[in-house]
C-alpha positions in Angstrom: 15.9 41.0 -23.5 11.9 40.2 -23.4 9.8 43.3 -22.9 7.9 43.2 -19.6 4.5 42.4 -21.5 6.3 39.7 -23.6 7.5 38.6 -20.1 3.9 38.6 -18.8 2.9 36.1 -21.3 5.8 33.5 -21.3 6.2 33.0 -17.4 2.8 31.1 -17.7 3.6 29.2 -20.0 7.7 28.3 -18.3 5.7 27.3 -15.2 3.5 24.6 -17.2 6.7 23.6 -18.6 8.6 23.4 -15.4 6.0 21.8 -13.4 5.3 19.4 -16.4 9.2 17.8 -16.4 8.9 17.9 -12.7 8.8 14.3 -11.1 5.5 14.4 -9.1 5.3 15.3 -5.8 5.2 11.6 -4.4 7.8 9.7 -5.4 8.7 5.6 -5.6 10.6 4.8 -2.9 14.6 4.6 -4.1 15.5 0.5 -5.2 18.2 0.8 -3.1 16.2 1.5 0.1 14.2 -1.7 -0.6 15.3 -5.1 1.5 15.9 -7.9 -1.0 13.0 -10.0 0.7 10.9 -6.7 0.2 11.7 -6.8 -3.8 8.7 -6.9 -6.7 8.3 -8.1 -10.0 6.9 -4.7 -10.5 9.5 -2.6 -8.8 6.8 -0.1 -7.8 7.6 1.0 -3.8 6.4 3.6 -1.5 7.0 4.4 1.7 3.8 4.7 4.3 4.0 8.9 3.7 4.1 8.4 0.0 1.4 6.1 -0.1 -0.7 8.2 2.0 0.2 11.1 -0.8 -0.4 9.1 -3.7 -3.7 8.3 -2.2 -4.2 11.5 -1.9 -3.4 12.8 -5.1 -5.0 10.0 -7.2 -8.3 9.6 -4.8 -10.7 7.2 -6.8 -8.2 6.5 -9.8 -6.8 4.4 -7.1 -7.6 1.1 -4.9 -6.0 1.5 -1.7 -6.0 -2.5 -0.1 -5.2 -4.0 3.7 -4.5 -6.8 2.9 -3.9 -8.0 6.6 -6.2 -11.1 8.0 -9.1 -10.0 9.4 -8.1 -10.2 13.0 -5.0 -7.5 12.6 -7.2 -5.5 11.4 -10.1 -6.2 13.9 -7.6 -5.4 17.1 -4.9 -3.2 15.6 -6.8 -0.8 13.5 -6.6 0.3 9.3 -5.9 3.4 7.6 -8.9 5.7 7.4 -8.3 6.0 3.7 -7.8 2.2 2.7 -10.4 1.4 0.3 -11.0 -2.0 1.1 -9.6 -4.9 3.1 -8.9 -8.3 1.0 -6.8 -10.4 3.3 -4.2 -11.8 0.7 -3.6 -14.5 3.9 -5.7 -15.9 6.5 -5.3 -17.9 8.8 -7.6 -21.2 8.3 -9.7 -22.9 11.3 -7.5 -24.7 13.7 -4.3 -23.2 12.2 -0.8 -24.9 12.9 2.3 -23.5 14.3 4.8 -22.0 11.7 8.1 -22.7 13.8 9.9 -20.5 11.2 8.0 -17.3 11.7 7.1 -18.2 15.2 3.3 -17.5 14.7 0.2 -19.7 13.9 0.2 -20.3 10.0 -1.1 -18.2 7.2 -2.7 -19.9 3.9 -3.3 -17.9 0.6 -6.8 -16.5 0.4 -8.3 -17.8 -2.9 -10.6 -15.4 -3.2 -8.1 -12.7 -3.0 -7.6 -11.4 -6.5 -11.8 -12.4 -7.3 -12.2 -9.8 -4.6 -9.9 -7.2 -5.7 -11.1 -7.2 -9.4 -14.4 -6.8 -8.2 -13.4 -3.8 -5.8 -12.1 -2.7 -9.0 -14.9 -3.1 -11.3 -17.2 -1.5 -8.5 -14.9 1.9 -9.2 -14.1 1.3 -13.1 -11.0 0.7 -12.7 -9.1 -1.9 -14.3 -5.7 -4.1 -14.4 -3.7 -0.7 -15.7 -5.1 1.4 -12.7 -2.8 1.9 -9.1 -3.8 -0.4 -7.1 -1.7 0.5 -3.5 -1.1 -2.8 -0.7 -0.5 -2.3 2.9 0.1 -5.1 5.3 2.1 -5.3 8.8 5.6 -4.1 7.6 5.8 -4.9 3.8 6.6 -8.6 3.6 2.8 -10.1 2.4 2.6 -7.2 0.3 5.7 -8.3 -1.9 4.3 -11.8 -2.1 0.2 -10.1 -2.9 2.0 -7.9 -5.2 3.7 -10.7 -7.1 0.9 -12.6 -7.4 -1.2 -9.5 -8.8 1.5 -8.7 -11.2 1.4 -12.2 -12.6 -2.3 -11.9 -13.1 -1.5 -8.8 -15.7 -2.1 -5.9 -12.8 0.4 -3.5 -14.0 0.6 -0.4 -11.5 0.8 -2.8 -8.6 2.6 -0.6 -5.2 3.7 -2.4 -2.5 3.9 0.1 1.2 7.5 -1.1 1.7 7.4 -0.3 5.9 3.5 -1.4 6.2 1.0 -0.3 9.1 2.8 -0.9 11.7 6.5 -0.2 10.6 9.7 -2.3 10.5 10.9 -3.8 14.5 13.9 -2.6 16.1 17.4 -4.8 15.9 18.6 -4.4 18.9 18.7 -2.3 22.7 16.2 -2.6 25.1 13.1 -1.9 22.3 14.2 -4.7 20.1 11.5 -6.2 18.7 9.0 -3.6 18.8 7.7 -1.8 15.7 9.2 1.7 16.1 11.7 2.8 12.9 8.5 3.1 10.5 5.3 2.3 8.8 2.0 4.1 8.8 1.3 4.5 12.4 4.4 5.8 13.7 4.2 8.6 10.7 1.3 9.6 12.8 -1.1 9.2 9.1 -4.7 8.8 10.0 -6.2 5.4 11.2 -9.2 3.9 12.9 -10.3 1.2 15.1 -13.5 1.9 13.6 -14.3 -0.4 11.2 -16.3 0.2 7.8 -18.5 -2.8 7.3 -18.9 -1.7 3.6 -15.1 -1.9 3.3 -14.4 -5.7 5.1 -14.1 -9.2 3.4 -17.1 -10.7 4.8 -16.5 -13.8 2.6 -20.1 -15.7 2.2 -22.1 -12.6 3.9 
């Protein structure tokens, strides 16, 4: 049995130890929780509370991205701790109607990843850093994610329930955006809009 002196000096150290094989405290969000159309290349998810805590926990070390179009943003609000908005889609002058999504159409935003490296480079961070991407409910951020992925960005997390959460199935709130997502986990967000953070392309 250790003396209590001998004791003294090895609980330190069994603390570093324990808290160093200790998963940290925010998590990737489980595969199996993770819709099929919601799936990465990168298989890196977390939830709206997770991303808020990873945020949190990595502070610079990590780009934080909305990638929303410019009007979500503009009339719904952001988190107060995205670092930037890059739309990853916009919606082009005189857009058409998309009769599958039941909304004007979206095109990709070539300037999307130019933007995001040189958010990036503005911090010193690189392809191998976290780079964290919110949208409505998770759906743009799996296609952003793929795309970013496929340009060698290696820590790419997609916010699997978004800003604004997933919509209710069915009952008299079907439709509306209750079950999840940033807002509804009461995380901080703004109406107020950092100019310094927009994409104000050709400013």
């Amino acid at each position: 049995m250790l003396s209590s002196p001998n004791r003294a000096v090895l609980m330190p150290l069994v603390l570093v130890l324990v808290v160093w094989i200790m998963p940290p405290a925010t998590q990737a969000v489980d595969l199996a929780r993770v819709p099929a159309q919601k799936q990465t290349k990168a298989g890196l998810y977390v939830d709206a509370r997770e991303a808020y805590e990873l945020k949190q926990r990595l502070s610079e070390k990590a780009l934080f991205v909305d990638v929303r179009t410019r009007a979500e943003i503009s009339y719904l609000g952001m988190p107060s701790v995205a670092d930037a908005h890059i739309p990853a889609f916009e919606h082009p002058p005189n857009a058409g109607w998309d009769d599958k999504s039941g909304r004007f159409k979206l095109e990709v935003n070539a300037d999307f990843e130019p933007e995001l490296a040189r958010r990036l480079a503005s911090r010193q961070l690189s392809k191998s850093d976290v780079i964290i991407l919110i949208c409505r409910s998770g759906d743009r951020t799996t296609r952003a994610a793929n795309f970013l992925t496929e340009q060698g960005y290696s820590k790419v997390y997609s916010v699997i329930d978004g800003f604004e959460g997933d919509a209710v199935a069915e009952g008299p709130q079907a439709g509306q955006r209750l079950l999840n997502g940033w807002k509804n986990a009461g995380l901080p967000w703004t109406y107020k809009l950092d100019k310094n953070k927009m994409y104000l392309p050709g400013y």
